[in-house]
PyMOL CGO cylinders between C-alpha atoms (Angstrom):
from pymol import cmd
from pymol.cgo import CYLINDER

trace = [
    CYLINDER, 42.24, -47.25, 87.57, 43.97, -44.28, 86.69, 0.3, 1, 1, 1, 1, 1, 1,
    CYLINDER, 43.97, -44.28, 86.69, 43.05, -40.67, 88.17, 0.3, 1, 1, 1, 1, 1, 1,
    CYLINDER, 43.05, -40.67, 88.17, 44.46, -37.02, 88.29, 0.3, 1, 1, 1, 1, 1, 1,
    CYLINDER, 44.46, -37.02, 88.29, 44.72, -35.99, 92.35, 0.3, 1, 1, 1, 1, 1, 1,
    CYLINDER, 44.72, -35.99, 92.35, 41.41, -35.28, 92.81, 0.3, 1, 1, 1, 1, 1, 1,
    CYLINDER, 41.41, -35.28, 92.81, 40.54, -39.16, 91.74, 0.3, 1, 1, 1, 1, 1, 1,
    CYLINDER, 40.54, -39.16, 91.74, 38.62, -37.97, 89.00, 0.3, 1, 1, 1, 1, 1, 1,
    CYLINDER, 38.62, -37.97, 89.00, 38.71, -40.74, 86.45, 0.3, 1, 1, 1, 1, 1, 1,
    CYLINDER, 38.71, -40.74, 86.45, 39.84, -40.02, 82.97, 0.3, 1, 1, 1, 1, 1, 1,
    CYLINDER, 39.84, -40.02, 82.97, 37.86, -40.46, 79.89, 0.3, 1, 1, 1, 1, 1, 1,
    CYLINDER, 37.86, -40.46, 79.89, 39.01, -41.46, 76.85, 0.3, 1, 1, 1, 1, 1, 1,
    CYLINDER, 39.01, -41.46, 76.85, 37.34, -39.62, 74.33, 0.3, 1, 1, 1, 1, 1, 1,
    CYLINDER, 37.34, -39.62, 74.33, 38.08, -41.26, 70.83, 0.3, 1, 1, 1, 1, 1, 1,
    CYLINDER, 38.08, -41.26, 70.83, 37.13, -39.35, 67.29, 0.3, 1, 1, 1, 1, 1, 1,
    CYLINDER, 37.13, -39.35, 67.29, 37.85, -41.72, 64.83, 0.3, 1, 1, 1, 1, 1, 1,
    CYLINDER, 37.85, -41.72, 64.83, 35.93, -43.26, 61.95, 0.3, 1, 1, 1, 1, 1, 1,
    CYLINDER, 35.93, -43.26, 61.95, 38.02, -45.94, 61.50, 0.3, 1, 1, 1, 1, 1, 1,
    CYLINDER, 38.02, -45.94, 61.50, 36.42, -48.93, 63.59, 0.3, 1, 1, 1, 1, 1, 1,
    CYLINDER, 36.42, -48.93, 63.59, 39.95, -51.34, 63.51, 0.3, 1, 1, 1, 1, 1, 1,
    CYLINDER, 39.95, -51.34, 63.51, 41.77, -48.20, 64.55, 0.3, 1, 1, 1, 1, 1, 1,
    CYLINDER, 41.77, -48.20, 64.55, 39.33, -47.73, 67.52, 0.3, 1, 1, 1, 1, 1, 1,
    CYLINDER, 39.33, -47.73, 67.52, 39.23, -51.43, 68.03, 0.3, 1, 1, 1, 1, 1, 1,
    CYLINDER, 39.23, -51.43, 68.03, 43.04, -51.62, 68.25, 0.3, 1, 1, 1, 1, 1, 1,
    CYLINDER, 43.04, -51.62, 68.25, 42.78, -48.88, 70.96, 0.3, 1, 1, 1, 1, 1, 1,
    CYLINDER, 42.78, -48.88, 70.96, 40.34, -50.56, 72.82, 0.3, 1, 1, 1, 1, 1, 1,
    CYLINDER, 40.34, -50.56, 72.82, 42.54, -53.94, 72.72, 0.3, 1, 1, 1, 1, 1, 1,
    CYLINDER, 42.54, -53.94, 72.72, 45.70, -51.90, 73.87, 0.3, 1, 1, 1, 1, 1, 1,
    CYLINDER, 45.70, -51.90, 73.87, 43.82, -50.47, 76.45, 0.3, 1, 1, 1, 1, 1, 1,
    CYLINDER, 43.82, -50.47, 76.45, 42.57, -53.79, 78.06, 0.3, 1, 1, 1, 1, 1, 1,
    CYLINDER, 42.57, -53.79, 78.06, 46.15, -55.48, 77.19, 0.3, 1, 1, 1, 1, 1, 1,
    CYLINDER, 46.15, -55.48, 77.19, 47.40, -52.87, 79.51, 0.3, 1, 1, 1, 1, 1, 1,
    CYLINDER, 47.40, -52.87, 79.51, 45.10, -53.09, 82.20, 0.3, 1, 1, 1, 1, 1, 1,
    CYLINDER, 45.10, -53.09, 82.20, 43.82, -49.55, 82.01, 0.3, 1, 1, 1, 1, 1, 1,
    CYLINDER, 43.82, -49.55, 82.01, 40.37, -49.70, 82.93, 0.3, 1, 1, 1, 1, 1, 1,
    CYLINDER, 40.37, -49.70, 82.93, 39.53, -45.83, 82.38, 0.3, 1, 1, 1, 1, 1, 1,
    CYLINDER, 39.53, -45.83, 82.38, 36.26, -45.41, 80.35, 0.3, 1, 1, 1, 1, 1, 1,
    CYLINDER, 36.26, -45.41, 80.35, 35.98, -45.01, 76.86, 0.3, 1, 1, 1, 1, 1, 1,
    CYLINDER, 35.98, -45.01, 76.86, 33.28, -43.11, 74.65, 0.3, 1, 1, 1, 1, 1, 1,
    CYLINDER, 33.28, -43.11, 74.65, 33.62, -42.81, 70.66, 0.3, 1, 1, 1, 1, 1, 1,
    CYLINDER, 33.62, -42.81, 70.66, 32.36, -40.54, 67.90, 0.3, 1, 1, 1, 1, 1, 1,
    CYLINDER, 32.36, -40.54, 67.90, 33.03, -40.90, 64.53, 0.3, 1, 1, 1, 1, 1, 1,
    CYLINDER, 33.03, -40.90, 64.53, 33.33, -37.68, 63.14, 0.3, 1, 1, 1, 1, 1, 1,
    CYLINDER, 33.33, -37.68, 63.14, 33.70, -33.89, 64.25, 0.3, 1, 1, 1, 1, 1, 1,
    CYLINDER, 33.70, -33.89, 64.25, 30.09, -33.31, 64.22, 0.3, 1, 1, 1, 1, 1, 1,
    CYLINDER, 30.09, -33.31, 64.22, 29.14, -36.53, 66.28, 0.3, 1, 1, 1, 1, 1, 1,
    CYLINDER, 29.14, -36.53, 66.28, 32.07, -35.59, 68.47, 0.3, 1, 1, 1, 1, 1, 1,
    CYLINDER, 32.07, -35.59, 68.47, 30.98, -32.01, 69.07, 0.3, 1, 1, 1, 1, 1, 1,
    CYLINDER, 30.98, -32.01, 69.07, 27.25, -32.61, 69.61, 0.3, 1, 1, 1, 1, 1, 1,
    CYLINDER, 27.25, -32.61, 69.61, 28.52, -34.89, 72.26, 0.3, 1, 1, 1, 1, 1, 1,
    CYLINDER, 28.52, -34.89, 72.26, 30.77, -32.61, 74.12, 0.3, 1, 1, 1, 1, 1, 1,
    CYLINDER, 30.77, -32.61, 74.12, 27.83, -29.39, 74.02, 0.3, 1, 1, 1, 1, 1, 1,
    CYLINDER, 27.83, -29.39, 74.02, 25.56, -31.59, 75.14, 0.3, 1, 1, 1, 1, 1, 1,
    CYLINDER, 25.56, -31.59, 75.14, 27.42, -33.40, 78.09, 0.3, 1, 1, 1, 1, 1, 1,
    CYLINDER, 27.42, -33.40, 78.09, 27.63, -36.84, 77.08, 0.3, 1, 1, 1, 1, 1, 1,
    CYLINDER, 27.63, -36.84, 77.08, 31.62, -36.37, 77.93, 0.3, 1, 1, 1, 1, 1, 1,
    CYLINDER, 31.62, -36.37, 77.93, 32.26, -35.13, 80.64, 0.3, 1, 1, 1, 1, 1, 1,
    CYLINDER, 32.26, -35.13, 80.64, 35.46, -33.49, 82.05, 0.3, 1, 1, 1, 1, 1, 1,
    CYLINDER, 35.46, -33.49, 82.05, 38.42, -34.84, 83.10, 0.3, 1, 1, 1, 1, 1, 1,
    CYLINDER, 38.42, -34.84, 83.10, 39.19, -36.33, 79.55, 0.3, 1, 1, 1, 1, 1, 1,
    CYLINDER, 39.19, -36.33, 79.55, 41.45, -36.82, 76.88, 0.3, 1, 1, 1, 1, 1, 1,
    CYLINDER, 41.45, -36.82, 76.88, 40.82, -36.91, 72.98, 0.3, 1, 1, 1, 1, 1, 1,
    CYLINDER, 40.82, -36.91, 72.98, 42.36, -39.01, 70.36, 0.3, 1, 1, 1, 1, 1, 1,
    CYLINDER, 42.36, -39.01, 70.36, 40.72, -36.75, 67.40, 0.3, 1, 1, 1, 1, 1, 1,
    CYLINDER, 40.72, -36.75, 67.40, 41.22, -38.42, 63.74, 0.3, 1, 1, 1, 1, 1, 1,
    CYLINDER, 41.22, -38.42, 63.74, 42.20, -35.62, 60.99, 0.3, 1, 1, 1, 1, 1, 1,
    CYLINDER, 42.20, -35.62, 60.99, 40.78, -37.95, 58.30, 0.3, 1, 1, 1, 1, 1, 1,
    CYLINDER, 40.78, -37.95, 58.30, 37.02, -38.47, 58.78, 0.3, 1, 1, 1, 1, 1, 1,
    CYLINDER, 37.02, -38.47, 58.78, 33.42, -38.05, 57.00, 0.3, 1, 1, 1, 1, 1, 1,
    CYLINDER, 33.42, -38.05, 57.00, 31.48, -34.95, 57.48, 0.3, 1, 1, 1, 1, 1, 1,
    CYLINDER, 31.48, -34.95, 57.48, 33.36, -33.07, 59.88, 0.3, 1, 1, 1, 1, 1, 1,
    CYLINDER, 33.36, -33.07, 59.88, 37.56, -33.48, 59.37, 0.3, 1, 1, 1, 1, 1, 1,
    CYLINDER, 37.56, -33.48, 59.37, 39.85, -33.14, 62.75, 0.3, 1, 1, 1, 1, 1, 1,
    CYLINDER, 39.85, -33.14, 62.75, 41.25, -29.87, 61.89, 0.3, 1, 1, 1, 1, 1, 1,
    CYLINDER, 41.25, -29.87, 61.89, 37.79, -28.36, 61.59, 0.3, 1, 1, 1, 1, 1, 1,
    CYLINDER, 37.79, -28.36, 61.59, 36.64, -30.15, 64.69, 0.3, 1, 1, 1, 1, 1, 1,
    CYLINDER, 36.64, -30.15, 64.69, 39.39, -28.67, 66.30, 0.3, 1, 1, 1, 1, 1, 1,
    CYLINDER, 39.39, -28.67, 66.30, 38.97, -25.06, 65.30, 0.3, 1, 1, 1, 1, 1, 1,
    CYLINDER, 38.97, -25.06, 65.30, 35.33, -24.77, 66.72, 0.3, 1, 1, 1, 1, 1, 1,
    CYLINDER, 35.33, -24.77, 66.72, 36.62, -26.93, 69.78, 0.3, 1, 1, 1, 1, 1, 1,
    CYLINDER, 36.62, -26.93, 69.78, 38.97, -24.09, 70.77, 0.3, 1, 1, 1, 1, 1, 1,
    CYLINDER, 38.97, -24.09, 70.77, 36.31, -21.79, 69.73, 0.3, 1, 1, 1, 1, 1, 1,
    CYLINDER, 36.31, -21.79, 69.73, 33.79, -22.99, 72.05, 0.3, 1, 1, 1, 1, 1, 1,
    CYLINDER, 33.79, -22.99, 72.05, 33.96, -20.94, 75.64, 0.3, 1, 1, 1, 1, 1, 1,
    CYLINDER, 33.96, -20.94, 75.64, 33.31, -24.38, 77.27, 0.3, 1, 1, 1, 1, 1, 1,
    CYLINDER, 33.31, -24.38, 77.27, 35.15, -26.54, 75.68, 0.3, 1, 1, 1, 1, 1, 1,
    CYLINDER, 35.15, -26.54, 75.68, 38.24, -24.64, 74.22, 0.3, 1, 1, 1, 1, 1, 1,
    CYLINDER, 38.24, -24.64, 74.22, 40.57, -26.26, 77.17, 0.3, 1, 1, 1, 1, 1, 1,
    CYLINDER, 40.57, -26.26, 77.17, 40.11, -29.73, 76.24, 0.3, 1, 1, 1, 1, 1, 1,
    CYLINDER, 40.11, -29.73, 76.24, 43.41, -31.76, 75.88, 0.3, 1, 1, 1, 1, 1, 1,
    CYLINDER, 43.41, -31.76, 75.88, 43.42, -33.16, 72.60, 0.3, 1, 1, 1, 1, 1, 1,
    CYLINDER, 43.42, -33.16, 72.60, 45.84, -35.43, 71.00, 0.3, 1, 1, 1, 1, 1, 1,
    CYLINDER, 45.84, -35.43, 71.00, 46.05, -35.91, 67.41, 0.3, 1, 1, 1, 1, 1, 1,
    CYLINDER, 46.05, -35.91, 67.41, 46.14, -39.47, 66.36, 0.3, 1, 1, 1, 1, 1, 1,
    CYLINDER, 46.14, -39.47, 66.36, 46.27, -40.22, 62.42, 0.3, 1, 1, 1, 1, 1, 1,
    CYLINDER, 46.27, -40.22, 62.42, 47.64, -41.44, 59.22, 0.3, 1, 1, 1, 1, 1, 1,
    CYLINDER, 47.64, -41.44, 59.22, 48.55, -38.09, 58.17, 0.3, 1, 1, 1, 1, 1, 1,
    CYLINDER, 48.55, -38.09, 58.17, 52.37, -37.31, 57.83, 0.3, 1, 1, 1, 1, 1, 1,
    CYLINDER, 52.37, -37.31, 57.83, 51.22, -34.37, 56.15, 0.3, 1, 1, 1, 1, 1, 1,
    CYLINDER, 51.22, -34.37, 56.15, 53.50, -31.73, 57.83, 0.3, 1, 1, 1, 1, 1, 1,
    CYLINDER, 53.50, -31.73, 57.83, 50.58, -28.59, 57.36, 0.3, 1, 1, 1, 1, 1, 1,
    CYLINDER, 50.58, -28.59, 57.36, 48.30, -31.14, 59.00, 0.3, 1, 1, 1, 1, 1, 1,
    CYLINDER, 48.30, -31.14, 59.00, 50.95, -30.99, 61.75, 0.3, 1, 1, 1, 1, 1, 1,
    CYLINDER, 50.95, -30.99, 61.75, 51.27, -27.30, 61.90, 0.3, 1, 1, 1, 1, 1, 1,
    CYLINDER, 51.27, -27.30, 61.90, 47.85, -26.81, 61.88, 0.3, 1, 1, 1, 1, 1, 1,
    CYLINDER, 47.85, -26.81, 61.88, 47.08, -29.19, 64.28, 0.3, 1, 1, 1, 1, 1, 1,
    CYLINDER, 47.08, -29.19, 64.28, 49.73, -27.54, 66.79, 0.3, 1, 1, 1, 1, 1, 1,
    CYLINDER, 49.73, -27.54, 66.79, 48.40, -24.10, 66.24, 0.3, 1, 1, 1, 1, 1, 1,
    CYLINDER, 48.40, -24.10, 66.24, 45.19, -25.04, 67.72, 0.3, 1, 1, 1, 1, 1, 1,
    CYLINDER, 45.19, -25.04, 67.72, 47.30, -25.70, 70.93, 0.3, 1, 1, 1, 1, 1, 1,
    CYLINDER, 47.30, -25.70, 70.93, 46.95, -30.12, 70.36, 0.3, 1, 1, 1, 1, 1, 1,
    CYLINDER, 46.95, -30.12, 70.36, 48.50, -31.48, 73.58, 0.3, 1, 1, 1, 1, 1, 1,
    CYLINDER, 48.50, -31.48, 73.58, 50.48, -33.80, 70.73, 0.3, 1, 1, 1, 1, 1, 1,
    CYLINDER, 50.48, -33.80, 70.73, 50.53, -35.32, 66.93, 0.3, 1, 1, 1, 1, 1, 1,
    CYLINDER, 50.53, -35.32, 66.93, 50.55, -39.01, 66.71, 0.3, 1, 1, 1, 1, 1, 1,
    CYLINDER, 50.55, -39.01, 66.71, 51.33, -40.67, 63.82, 0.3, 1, 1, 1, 1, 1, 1,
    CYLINDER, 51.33, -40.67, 63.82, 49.07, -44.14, 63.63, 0.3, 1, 1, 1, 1, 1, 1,
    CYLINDER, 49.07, -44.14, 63.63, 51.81, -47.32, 61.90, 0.3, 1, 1, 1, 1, 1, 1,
    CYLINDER, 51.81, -47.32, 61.90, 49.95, -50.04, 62.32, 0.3, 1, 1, 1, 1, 1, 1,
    CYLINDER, 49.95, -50.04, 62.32, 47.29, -51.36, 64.55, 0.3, 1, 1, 1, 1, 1, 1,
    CYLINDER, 47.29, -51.36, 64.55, 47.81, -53.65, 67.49, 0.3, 1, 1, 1, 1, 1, 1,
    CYLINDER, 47.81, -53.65, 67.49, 51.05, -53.57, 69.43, 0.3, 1, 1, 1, 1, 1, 1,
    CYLINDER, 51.05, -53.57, 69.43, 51.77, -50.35, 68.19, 0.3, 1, 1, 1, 1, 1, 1,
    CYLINDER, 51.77, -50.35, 68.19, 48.85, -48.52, 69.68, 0.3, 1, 1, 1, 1, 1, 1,
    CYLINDER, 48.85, -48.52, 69.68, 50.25, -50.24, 73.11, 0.3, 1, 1, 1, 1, 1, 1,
    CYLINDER, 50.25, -50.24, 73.11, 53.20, -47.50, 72.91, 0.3, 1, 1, 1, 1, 1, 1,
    CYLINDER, 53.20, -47.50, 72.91, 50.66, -45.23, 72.62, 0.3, 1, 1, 1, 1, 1, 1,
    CYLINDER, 50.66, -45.23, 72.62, 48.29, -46.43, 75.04, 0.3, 1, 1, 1, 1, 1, 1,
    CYLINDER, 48.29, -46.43, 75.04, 50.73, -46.72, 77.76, 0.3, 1, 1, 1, 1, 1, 1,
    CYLINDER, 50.73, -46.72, 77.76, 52.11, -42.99, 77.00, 0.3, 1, 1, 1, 1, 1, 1,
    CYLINDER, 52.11, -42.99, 77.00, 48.64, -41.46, 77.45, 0.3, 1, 1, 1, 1, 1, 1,
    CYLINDER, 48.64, -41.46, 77.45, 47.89, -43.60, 80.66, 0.3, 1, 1, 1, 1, 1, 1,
    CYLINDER, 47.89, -43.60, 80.66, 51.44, -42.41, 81.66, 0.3, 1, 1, 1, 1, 1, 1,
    CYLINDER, 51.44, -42.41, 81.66, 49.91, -38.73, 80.73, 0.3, 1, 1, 1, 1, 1, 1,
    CYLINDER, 49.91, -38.73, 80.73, 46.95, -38.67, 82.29, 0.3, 1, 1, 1, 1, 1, 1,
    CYLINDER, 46.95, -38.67, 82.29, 48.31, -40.38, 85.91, 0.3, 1, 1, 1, 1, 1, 1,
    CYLINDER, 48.31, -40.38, 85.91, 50.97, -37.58, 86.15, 0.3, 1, 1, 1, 1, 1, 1,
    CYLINDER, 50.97, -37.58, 86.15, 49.19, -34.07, 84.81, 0.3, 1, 1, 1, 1, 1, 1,
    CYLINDER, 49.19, -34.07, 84.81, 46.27, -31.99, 86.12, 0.3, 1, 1, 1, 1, 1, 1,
    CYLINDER, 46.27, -31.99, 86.12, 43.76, -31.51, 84.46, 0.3, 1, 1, 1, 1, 1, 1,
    CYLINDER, 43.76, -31.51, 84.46, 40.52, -29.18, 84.67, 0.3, 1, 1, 1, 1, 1, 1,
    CYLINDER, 40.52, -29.18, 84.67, 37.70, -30.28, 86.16, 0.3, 1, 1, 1, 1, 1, 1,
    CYLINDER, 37.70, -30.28, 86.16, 35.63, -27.00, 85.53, 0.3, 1, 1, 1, 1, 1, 1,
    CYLINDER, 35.63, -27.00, 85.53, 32.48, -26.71, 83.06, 0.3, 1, 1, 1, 1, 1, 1,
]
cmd.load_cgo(trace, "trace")
């Protein structure tokens, strides 16, 4: 199981609306032997209402959609960092969009990184492994 130094387990903290893209995750994650636990929302607003009211807890990391109902990423994003509590969260972009003011955007709300989603399956292993990778070797806060 993978843990910062203070063996504080890791969430995985998935936005995403699409359920093979989350299912893919899920496989990659189990392919891989991570056994870190995993919560999902499935737009900003089911994400956020979450987060305020401490269903996810910290340490965690978020693989935020920019394409969803209701709420998009980028918007979720600007009242994440808005949000005294929550505005340190490490986020990671993960989506379709090559969209390069998607990118910008997504960077100027300080995302930790943009991942571009090919195909699901074996690619999301890459991924996978890089976050687990991530999350074994940086710090991250604990506080409320």
């Amino acid at each position: 199981m993978m843990s910062n130094q203070q063996n504080k387990t890791v969430t995985l903290f998935i936005i995403d609306d699409d359920d093979v893209d989350v299912l893919g995750i899920q496989r990659a994650l189990k392919k891989l032997k991570i056994a870190n636990p995993t919560m999902r929302a499935k737009d900003g607003v089911e994400a956020l209402e979450m987060l305020r009211q401490g269903h996810v807890r910290k340490p965690f990391i978020a693989l935020l959609d920019i394409n969803m109902p209701r709420m998009n990423g980028i918007d979720m994003l600007s009242e994440l960092r808005a949000d005294p509590k929550l505005f340190d969260s490490v986020v990671f972009i993960l989506t379709t969009s090559r969209d390069d003011q998607d990118k910008f955007e997504a960077y100027k709300k300080n995302v930790a990184g943009y991942i571009v989603k090919k195909q699901v399956g074996e690619a999301f292993l890459s991924i996978v492994e890089m976050l687990g990778n991530y999350w074994r070797i940086v710090e991250l806060p604990e506080h409320e």
